[in-house]
Backbone as a ProteinNet text record, in pm:
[ID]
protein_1_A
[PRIMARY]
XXXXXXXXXXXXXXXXXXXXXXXXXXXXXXXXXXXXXXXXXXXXXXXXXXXXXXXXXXXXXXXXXXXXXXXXXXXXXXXXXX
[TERTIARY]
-21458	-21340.8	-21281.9	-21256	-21192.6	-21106.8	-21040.4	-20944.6	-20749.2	-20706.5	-20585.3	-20494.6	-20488.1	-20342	-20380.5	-20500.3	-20526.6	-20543.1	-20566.5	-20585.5	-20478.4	-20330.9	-20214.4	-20176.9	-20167.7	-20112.2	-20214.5	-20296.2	-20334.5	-20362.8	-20347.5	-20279.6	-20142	-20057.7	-19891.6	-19979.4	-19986.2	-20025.9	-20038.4	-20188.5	-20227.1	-20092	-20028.8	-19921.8	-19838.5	-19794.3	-19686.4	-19683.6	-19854.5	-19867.8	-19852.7	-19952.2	-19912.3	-19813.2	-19702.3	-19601.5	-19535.7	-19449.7	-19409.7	-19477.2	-19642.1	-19682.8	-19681.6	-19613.2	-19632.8	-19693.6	-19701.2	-19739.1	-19589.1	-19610.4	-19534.8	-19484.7	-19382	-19281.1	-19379.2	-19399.7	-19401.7	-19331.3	-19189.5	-19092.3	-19060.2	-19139.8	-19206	-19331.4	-19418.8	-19556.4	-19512.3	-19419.3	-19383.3	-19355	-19217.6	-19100.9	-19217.3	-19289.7	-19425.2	-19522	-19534.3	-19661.3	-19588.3	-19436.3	-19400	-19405.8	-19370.8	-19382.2	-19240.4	-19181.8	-19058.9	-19116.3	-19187.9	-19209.7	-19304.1	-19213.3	-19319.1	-19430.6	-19459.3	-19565.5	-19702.8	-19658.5	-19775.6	-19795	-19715.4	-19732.6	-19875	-19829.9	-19851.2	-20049.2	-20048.8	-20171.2	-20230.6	-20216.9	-20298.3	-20321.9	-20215.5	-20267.8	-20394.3	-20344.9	-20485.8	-20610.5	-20603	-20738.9	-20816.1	-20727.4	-20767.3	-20834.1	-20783.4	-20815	-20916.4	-20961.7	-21074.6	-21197.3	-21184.3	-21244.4	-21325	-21218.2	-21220.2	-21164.9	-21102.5	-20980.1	-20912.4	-20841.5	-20717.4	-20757.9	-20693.1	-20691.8	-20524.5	-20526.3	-20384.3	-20359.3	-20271.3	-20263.5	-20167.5	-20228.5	-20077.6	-19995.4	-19903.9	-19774.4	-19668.2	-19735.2	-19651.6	-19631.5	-19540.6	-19451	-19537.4	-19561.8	-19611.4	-19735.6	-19824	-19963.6	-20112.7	-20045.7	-20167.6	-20206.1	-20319.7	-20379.8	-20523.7	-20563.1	-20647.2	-20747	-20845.6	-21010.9	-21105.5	-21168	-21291.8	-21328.4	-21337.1	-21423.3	-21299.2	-21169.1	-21034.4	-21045.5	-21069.6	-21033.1	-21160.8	-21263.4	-21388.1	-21317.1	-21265.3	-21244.8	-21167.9	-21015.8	-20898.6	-20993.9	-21057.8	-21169.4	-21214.5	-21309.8	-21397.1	-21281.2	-21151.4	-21076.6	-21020	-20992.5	-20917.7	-21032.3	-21151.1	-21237.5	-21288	-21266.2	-21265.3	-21156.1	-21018.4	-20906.7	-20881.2	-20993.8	-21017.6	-21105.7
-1096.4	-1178.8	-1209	-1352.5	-1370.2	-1422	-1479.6	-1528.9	-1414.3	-1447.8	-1379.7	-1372.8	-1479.2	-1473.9	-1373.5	-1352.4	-1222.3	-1098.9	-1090.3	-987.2	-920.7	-1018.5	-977.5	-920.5	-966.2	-935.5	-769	-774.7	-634.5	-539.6	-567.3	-466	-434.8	-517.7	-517.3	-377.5	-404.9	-302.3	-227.3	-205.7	-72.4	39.2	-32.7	8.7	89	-18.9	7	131.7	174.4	244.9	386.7	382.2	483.7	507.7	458.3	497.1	534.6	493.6	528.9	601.2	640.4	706.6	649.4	501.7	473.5	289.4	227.1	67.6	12.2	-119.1	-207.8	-322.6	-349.3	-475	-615.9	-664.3	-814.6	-838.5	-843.5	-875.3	-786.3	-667.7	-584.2	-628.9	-647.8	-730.2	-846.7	-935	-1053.1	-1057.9	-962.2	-931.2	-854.8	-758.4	-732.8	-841.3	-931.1	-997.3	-1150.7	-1184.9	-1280.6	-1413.9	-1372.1	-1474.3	-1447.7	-1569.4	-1556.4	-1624.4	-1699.8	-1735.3	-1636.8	-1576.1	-1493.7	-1545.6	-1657.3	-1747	-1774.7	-1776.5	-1740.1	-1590.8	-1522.2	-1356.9	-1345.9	-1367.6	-1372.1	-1445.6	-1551.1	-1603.6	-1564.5	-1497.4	-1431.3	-1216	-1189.8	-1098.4	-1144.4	-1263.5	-1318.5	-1280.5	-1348	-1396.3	-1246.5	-1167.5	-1039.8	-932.3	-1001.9	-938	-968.3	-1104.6	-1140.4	-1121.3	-1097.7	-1057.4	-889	-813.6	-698.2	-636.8	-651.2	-587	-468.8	-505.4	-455.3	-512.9	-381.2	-374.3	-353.3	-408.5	-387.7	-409.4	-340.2	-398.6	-454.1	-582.7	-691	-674.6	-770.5	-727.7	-597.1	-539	-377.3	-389.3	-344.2	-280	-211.3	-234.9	-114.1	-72.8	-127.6	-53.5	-109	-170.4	-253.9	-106	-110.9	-10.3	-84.7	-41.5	-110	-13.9	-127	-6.3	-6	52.1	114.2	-70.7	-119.2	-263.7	-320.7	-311.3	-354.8	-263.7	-152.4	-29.3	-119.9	-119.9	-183	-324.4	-397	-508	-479	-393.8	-382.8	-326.1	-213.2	-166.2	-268.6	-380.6	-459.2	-572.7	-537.2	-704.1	-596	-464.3	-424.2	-413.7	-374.7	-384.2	-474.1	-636.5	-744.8	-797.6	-728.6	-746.1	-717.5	-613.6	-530.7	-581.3
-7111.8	-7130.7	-6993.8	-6964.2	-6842.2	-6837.7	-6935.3	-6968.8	-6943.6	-6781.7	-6759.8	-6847.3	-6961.8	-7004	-7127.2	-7212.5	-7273.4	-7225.8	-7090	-7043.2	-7002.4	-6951.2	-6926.3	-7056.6	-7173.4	-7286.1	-7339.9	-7310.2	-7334.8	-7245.6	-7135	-7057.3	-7080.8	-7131.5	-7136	-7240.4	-7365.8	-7448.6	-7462.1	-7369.1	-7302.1	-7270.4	-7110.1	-7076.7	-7148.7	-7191.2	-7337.8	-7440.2	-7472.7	-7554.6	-7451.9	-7348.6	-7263.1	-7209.9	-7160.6	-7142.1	-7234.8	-7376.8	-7461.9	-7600	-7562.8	-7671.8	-7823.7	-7823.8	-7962.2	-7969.4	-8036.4	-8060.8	-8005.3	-7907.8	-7850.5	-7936.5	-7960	-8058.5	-7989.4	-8035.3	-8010	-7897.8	-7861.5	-7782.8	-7662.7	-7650.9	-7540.5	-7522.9	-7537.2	-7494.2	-7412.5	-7528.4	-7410.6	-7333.9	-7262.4	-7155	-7077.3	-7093.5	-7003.5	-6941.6	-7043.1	-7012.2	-6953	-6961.8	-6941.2	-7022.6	-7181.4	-7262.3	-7290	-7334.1	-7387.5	-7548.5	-7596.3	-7728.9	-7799.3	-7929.7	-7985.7	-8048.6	-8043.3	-8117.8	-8016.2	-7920.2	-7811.9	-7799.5	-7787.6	-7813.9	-7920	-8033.2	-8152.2	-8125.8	-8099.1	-8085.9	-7969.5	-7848.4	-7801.2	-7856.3	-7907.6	-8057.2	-8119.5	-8194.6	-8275.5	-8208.9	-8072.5	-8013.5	-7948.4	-7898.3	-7872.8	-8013.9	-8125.8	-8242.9	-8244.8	-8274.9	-8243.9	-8223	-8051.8	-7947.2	-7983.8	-8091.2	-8088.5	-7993.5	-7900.6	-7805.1	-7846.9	-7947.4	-8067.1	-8209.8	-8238.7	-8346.2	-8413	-8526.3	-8563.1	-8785.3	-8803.2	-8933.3	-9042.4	-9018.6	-9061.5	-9141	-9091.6	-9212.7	-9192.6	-9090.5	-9057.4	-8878.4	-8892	-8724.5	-8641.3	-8540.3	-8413.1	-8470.3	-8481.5	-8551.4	-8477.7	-8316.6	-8225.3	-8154.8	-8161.7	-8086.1	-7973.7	-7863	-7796.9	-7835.7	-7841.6	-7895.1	-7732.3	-7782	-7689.5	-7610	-7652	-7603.2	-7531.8	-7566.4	-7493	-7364.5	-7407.9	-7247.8	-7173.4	-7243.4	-7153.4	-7048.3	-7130.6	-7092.9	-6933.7	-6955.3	-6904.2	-6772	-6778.2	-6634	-6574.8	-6660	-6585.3	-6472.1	-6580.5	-6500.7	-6371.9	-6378	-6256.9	-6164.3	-6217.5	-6090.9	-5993.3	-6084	-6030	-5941	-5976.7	-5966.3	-5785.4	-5777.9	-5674.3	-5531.3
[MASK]
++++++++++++++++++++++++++++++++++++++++++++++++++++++++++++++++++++++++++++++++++

């Protein structure tokens, strides 16, 4: 995946979960990742779902978790990053 503006949004995630130990609001992802519309929030969610990035389960609060292929991802972009 090379696409920055998914990769910002799940790193916000990542972050998010590690620092606070639990799933990130919508409106913490954004203020991390620099979205102010939750509807772009929201559709790069989608697209990371997708992707298999995250995983999450709709309809319910705080329940995004990054999977094994997201951590993959988040390594390959810092190493490039590098």
């Amino acid at each position: 995946m090379t696409n920055p503006n998914l990769i910002a949004v799940l790193a916000a995630v990542d972050r998010l979960i590690r620092e606070h130990g639990y799933s990130p609001s919508v409106r913490e992802i954004g203020e991390l990742a620099g979205y102010t519309s939750s509807s772009m929030i929201y559709d790069r969610i989608t697209a990371l779902y997708e992707a298999d990035c995250i995983t999450y389960m709709p309809m319910q609060t705080r329940t995004i978790r990054v999977t094994s292929k997201g951590k993959r991802v988040l390594k390959e972009a810092e190493i490039h990053a590098n």
